[in-house]
CHARMM-style PDB file with segment names, atoms N, HN, CA, C and O in Angstrom:
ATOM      1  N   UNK     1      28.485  48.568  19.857  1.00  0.00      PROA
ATOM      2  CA  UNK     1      27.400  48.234  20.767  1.00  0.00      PROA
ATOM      3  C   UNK     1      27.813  48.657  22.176  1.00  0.00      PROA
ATOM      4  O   UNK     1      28.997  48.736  22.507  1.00  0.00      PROA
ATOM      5  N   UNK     2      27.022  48.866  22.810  1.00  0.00      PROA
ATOM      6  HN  UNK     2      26.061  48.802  22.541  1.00  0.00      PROA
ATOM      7  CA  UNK     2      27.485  49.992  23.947  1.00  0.00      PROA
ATOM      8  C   UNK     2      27.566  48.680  25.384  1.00  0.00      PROA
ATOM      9  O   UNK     2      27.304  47.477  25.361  1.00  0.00      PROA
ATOM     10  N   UNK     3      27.832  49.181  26.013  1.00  0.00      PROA
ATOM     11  HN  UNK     3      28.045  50.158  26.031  1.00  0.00      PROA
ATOM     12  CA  UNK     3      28.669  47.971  27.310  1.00  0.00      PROA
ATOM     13  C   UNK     3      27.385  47.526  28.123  1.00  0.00      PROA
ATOM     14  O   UNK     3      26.878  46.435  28.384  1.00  0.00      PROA
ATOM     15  N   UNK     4      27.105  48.742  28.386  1.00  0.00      PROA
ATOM     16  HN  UNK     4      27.517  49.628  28.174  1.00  0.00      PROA
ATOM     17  CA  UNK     4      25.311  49.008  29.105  1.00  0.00      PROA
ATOM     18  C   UNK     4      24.213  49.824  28.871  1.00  0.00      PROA
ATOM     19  O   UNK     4      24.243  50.780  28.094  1.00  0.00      PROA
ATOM     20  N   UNK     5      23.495  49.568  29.350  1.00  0.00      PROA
ATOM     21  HN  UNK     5      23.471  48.793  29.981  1.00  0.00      PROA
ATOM     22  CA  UNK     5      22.158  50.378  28.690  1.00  0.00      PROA
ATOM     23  C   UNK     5      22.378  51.636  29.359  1.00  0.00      PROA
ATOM     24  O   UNK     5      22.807  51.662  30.513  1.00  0.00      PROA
ATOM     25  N   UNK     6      22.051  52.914  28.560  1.00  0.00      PROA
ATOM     26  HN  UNK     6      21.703  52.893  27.623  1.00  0.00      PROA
ATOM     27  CA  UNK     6      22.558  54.495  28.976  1.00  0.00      PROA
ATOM     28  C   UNK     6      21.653  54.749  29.978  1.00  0.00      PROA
ATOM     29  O   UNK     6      20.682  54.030  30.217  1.00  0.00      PROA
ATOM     30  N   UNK     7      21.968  55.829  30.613  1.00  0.00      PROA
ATOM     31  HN  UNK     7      22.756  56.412  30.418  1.00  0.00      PROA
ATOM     32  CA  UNK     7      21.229  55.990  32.088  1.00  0.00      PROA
ATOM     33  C   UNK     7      20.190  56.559  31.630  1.00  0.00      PROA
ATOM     34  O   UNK     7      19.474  56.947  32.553  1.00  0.00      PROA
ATOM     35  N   UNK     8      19.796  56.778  30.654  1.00  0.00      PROA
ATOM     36  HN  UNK     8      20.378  56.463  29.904  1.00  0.00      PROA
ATOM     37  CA  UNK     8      18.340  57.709  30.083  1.00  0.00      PROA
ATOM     38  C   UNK     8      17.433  56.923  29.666  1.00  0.00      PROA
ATOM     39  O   UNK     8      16.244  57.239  29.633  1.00  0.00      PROA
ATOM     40  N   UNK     9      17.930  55.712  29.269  1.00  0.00      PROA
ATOM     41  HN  UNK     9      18.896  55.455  29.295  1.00  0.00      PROA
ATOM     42  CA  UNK     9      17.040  55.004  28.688  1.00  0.00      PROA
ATOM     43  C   UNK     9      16.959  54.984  27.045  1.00  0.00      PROA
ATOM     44  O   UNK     9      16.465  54.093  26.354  1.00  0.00      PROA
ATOM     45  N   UNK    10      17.470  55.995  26.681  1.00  0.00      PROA
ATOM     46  HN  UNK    10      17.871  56.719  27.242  1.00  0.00      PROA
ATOM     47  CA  UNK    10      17.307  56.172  25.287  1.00  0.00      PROA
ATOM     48  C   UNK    10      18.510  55.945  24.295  1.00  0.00      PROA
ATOM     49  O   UNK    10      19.366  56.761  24.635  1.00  0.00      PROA
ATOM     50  N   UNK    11      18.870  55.366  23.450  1.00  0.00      PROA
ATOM     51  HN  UNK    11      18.174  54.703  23.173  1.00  0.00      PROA
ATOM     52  CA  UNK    11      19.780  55.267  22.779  1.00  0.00      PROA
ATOM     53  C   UNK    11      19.427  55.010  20.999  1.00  0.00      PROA
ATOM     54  O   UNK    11      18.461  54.547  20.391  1.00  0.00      PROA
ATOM     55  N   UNK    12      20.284  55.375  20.735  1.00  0.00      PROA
ATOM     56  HN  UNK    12      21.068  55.751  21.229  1.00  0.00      PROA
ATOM     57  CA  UNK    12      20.337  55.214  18.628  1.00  0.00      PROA
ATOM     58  C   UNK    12      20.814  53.782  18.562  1.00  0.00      PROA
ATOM     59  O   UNK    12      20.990  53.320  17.435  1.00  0.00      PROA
ATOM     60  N   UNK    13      21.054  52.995  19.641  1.00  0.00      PROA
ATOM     61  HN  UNK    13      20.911  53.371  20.556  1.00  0.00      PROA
ATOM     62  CA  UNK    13      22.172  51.408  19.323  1.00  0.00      PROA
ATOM     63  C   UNK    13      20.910  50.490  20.001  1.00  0.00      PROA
ATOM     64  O   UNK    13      20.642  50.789  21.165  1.00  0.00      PROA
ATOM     65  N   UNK    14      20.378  49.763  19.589  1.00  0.00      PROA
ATOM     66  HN  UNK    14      20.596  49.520  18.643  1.00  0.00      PROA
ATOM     67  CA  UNK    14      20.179  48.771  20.296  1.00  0.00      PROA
ATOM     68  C   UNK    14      21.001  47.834  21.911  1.00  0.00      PROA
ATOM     69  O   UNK    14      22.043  47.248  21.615  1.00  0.00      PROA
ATOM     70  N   UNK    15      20.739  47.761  22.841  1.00  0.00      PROA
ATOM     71  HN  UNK    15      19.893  48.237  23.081  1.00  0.00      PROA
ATOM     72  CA  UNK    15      21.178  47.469  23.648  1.00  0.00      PROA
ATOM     73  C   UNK    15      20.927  46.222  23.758  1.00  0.00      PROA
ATOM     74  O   UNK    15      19.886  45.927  24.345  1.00  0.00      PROA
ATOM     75  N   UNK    16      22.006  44.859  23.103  1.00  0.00      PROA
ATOM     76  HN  UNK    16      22.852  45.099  22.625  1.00  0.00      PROA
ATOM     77  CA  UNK    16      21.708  43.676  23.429  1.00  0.00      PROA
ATOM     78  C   UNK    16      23.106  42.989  23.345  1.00  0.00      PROA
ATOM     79  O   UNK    16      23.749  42.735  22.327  1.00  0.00      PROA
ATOM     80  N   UNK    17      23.539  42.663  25.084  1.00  0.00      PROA
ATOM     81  HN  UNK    17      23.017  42.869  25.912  1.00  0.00      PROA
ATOM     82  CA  UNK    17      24.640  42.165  25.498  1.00  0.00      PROA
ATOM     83  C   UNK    17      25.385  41.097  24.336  1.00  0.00      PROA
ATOM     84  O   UNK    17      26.458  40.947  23.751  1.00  0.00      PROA
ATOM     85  N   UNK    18      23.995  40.466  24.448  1.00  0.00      PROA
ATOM     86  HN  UNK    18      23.123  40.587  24.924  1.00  0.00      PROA
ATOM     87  CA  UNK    18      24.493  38.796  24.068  1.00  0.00      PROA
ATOM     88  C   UNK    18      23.324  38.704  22.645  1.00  0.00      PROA
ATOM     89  O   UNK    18      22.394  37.898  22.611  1.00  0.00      PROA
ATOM     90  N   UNK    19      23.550  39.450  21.829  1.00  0.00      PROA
ATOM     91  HN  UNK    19      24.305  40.105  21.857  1.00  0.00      PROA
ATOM     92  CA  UNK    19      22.606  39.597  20.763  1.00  0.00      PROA
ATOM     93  C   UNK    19      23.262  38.125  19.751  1.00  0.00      PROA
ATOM     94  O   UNK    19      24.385  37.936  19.284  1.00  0.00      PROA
ATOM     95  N   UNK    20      21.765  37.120  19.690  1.00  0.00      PROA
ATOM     96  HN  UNK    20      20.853  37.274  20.069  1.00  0.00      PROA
ATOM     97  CA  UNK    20      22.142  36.279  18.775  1.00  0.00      PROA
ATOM     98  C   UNK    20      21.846  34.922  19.385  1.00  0.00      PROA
ATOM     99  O   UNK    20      21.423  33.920  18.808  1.00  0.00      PROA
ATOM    100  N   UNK    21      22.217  35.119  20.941  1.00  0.00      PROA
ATOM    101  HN  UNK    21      22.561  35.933  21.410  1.00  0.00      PROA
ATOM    102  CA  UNK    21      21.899  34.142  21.735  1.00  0.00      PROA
ATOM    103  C   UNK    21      21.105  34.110  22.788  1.00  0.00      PROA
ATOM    104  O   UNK    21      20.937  35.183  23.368  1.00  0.00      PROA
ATOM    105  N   UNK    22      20.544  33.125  23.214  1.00  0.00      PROA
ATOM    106  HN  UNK    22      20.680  32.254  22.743  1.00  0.00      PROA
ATOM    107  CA  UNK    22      19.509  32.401  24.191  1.00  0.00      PROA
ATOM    108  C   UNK    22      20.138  33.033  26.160  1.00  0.00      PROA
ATOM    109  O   UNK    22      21.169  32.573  26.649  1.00  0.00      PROA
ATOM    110  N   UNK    23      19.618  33.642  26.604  1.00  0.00      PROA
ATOM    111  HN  UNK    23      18.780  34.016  26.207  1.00  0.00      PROA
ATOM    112  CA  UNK    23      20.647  33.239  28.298  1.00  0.00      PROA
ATOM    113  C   UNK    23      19.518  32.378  28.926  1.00  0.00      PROA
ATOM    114  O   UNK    23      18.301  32.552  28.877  1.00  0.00      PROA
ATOM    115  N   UNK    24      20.203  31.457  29.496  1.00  0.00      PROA
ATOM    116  HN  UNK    24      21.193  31.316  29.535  1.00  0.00      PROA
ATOM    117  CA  UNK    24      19.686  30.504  30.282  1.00  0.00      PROA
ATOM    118  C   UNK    24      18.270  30.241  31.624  1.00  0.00      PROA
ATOM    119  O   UNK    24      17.685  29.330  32.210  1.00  0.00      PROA
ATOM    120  N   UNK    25      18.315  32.165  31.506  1.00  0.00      PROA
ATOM    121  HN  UNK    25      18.791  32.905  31.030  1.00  0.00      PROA
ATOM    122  CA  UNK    25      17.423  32.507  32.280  1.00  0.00      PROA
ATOM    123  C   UNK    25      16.416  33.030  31.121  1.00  0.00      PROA
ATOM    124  O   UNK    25      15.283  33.145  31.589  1.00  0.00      PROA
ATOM    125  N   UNK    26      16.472  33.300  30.064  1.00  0.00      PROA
ATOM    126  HN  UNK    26      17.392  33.207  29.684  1.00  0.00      PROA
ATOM    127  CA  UNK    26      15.294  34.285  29.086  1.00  0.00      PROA
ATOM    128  C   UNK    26      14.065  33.342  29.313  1.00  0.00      PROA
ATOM    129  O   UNK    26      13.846  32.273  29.883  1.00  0.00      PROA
ATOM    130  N   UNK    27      13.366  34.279  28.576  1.00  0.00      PROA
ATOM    131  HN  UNK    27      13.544  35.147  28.113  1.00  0.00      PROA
ATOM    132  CA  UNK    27      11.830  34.374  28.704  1.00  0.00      PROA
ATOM    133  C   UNK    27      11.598  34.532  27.551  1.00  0.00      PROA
ATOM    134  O   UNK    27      11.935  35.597  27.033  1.00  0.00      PROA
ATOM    135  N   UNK    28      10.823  33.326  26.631  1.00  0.00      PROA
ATOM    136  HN  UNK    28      10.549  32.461  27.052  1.00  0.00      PROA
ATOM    137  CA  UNK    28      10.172  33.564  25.415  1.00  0.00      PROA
ATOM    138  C   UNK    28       8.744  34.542  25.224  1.00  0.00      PROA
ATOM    139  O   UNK    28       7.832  34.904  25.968  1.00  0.00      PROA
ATOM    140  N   UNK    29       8.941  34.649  24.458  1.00  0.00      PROA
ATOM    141  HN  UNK    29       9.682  34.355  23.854  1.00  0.00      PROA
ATOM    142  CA  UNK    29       7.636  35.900  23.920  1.00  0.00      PROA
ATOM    143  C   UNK    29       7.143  35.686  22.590  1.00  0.00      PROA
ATOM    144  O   UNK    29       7.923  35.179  21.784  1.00  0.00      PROA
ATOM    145  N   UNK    30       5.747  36.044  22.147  1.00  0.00      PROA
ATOM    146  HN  UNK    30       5.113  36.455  22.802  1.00  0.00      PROA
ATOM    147  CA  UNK    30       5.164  36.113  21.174  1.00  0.00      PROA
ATOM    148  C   UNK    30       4.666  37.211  20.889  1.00  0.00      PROA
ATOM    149  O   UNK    30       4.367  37.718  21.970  1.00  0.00      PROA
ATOM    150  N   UNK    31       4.382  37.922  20.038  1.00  0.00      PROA
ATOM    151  HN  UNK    31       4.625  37.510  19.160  1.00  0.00      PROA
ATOM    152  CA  UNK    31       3.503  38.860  19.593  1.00  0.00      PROA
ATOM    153  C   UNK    31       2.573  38.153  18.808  1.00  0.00      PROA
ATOM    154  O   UNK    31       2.655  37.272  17.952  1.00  0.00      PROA
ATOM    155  N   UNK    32       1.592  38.841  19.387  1.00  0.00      PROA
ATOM    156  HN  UNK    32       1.526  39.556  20.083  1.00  0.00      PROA
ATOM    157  CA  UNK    32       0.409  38.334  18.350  1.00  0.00      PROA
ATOM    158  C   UNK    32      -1.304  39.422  18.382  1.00  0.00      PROA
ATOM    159  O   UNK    32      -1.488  40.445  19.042  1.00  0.00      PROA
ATOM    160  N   UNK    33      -2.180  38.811  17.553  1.00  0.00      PROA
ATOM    161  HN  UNK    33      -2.030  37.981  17.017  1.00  0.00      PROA
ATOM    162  CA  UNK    33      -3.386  39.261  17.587  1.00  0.00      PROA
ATOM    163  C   UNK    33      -4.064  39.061  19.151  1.00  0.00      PROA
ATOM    164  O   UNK    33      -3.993  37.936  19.644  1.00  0.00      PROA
ATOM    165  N   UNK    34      -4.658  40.057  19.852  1.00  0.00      PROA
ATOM    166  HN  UNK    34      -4.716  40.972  19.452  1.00  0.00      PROA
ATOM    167  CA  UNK    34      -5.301  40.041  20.660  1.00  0.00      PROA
ATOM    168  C   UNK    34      -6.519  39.459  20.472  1.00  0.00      PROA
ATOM    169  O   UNK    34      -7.091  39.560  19.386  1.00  0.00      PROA
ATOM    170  N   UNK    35      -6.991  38.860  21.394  1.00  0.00      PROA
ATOM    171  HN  UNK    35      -6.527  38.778  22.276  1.00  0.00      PROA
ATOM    172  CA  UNK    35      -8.490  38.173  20.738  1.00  0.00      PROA
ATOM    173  C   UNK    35      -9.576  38.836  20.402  1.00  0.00      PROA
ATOM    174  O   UNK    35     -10.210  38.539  19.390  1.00  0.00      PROA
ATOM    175  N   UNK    36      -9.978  39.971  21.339  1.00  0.00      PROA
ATOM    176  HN  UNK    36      -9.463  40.212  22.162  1.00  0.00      PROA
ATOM    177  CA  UNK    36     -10.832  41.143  21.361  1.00  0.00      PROA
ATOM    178  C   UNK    36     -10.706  42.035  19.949  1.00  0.00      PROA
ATOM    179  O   UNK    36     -11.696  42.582  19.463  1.00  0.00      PROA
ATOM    180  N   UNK    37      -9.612  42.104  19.455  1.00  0.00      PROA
ATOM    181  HN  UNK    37      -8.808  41.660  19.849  1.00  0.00      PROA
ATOM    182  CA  UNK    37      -9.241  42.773  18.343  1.00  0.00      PROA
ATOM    183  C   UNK    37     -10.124  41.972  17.283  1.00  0.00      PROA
ATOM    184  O   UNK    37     -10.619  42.674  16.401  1.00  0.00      PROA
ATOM    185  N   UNK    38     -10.362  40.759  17.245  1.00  0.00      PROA
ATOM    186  HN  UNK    38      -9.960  40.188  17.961  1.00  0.00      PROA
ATOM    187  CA  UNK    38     -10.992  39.658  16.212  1.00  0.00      PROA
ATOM    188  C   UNK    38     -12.857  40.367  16.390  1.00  0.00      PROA
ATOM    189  O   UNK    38     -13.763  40.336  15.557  1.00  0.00      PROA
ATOM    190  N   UNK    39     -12.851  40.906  17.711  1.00  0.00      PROA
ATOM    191  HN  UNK    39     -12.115  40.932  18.388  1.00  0.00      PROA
ATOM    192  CA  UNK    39     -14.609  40.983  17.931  1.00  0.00      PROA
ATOM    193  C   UNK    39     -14.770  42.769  17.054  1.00  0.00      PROA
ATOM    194  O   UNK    39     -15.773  43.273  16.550  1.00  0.00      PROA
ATOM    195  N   UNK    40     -13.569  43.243  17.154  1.00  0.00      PROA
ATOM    196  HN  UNK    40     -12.754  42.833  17.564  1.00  0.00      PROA
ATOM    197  CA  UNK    40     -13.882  44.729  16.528  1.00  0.00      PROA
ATOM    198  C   UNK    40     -13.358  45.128  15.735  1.00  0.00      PROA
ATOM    199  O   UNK    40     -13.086  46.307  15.509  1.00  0.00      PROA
ATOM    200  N   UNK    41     -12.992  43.738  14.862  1.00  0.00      PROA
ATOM    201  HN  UNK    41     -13.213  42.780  15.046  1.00  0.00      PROA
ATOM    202  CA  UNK    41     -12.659  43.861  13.261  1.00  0.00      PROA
ATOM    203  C   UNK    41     -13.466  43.672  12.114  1.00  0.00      PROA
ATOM    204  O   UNK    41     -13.921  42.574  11.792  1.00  0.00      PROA
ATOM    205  N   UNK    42     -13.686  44.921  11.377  1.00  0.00      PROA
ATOM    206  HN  UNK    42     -13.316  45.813  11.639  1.00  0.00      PROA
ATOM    207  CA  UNK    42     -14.099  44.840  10.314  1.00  0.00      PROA
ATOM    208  C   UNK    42     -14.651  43.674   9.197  1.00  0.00      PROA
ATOM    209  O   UNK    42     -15.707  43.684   8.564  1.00  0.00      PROA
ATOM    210  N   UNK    43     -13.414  42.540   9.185  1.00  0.00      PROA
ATOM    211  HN  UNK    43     -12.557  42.532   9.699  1.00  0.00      PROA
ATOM    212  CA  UNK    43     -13.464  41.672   8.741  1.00  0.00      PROA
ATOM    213  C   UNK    43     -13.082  40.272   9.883  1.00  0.00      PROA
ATOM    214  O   UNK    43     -11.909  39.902   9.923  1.00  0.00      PROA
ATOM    215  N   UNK    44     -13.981  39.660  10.643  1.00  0.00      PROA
ATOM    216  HN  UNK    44     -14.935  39.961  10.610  1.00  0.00      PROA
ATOM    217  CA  UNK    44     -14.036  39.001  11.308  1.00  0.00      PROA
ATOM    218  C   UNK    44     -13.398  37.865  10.984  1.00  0.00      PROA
ATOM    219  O   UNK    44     -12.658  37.360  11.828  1.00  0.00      PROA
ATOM    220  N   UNK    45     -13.537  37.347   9.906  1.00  0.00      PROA
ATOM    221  HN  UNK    45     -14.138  37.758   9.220  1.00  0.00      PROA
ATOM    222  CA  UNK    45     -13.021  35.465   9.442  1.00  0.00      PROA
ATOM    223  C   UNK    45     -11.234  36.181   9.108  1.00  0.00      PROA
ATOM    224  O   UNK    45     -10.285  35.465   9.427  1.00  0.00      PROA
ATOM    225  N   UNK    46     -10.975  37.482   8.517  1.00  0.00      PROA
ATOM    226  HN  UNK    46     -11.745  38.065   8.258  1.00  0.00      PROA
ATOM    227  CA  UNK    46      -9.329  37.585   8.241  1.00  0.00      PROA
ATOM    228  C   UNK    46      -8.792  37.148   9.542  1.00  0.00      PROA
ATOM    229  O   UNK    46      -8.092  36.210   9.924  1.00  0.00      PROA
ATOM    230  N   UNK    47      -9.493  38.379  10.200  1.00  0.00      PROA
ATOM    231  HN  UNK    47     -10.062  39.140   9.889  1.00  0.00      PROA
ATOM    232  CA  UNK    47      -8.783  38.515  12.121  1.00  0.00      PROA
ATOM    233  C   UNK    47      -8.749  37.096  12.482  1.00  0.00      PROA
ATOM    234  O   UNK    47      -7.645  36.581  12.301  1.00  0.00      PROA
ATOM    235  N   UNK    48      -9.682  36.307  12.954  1.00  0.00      PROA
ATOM    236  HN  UNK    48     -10.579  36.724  13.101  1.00  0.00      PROA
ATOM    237  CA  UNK    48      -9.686  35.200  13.471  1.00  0.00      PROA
ATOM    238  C   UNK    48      -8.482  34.328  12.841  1.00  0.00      PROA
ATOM    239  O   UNK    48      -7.661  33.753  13.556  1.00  0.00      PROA
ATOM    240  N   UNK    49      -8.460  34.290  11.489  1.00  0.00      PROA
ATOM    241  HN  UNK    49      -9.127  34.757  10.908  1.00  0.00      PROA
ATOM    242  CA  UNK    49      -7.445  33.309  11.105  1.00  0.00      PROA
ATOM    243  C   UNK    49      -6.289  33.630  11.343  1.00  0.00      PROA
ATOM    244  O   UNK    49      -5.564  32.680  11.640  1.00  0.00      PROA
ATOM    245  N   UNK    50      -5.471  35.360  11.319  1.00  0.00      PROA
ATOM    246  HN  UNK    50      -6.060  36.132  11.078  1.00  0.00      PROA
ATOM    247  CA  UNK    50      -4.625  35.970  11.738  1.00  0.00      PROA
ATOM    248  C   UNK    50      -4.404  35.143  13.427  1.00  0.00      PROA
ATOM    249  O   UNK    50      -3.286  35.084  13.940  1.00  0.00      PROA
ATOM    250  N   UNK    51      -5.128  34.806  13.824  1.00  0.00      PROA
ATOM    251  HN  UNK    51      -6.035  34.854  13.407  1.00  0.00      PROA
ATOM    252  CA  UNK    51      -5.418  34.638  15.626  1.00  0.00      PROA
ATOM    253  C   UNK    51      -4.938  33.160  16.004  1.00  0.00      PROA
ATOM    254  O   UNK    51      -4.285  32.634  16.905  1.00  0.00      PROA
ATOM    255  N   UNK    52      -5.502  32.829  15.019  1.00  0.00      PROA
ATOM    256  HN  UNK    52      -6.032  33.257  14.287  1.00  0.00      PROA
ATOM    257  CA  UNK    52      -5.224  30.862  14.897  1.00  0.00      PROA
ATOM    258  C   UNK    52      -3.766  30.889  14.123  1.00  0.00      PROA
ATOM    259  O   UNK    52      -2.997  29.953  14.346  1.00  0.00      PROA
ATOM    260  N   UNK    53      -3.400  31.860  13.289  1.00  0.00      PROA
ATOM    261  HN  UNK    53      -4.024  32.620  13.108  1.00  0.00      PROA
ATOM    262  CA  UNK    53      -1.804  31.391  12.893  1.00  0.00      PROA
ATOM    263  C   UNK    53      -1.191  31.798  13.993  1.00  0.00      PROA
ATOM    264  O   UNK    53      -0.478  30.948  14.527  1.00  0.00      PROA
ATOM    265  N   UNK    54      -1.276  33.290  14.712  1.00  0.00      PROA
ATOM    266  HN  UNK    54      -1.855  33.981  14.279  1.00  0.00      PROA
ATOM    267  CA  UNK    54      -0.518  33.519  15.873  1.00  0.00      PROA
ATOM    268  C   UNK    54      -0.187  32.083  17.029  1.00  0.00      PROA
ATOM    269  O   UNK    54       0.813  31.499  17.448  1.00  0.00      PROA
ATOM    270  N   UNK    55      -1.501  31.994  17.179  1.00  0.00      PROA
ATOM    271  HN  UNK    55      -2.313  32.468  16.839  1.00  0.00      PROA
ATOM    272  CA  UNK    55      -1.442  30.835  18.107  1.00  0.00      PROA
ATOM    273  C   UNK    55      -0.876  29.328  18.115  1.00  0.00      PROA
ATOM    274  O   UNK    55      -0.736  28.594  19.093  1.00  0.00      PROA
ATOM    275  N   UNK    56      -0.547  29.025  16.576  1.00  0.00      PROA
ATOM    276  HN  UNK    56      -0.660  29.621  15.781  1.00  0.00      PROA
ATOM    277  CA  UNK    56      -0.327  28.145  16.044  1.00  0.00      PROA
ATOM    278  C   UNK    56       1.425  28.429  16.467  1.00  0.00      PROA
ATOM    279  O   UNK    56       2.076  27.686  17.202  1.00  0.00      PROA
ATOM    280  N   UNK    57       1.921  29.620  15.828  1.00  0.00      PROA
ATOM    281  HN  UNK    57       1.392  30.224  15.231  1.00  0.00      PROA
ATOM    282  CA  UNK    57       3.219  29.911  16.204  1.00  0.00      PROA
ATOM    283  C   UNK    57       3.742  29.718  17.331  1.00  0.00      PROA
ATOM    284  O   UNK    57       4.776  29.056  17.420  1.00  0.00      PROA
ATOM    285  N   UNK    58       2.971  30.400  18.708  1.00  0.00      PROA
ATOM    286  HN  UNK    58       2.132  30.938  18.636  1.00  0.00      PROA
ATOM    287  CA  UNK    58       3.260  30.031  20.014  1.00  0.00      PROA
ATOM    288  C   UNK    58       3.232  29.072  20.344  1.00  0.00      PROA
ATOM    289  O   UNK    58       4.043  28.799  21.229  1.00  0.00      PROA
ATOM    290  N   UNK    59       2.111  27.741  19.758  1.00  0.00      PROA
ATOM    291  HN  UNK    59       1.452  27.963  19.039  1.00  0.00      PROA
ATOM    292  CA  UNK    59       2.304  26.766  20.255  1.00  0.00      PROA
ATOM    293  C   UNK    59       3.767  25.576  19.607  1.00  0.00      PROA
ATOM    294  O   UNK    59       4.103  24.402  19.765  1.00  0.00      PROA
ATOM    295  N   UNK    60       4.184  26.627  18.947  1.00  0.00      PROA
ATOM    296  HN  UNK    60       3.911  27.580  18.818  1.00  0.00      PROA
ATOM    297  CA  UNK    60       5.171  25.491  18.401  1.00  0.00      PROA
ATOM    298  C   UNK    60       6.504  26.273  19.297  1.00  0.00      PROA
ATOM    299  O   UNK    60       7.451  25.770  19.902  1.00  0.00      PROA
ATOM    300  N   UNK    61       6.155  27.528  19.107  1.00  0.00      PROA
ATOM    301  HN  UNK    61       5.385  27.936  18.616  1.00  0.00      PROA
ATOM    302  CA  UNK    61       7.692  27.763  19.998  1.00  0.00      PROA
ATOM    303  C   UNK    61       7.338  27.199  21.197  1.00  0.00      PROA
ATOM    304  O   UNK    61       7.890  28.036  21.912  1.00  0.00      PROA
ATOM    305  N   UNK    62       6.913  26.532  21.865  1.00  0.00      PROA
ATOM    306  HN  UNK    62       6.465  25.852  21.285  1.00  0.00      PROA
ATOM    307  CA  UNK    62       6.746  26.173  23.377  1.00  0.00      PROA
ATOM    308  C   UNK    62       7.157  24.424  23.194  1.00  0.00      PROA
ATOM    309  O   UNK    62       7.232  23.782  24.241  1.00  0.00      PROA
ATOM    310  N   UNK    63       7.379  23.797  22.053  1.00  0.00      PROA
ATOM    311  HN  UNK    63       7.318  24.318  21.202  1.00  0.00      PROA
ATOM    312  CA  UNK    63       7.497  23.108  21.741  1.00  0.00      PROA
ATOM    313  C   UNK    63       6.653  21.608  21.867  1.00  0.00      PROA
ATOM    314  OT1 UNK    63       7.052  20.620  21.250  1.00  0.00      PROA
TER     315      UNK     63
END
C-alpha cells in the first residue's frame, strides 16, 4: 500500500492510510437511490421501495 496518494491521481492500489478504521474526523456516507430516479423508473413501486430501504439504512447508520 503506497505511503501517499501518487501525484497523478491515478493508481492500481487503493490509497487508504488507515484502511479498516474510523479517523476521528471522517465523514459518513451513503449511497443510495436518488429520489427523481423513482419518478423515471419504469417500475415505480420497485424504485420507491429500493428508496425506503436506502433510507432506512442511513437512518440507522446515523444512529
Amino acid at each position: 500500500m503506497p505511503e501517499k496518494a501518487p501525484e497523478d491521481g491515478y493508481s492500481a492500489e487503493p490509497f487508504v492510510p488507515d484502511r479498516g478504521g474510523l479517523a476521528d474526523d471522517c465523514v459518513r456516507a451513503v449511497a443510495g437511490v436518488h429520489p427523481s430516479a423513482v419518478l423515471r423508473s419504469d417500475d415505480r413501486e420497485v424504485a420507491f421501495r429500493g428508496l425506503v430501504a436506502d433510507l432506512d439504512v442511513a437512518a440507522r447508520a446515523l444512529g
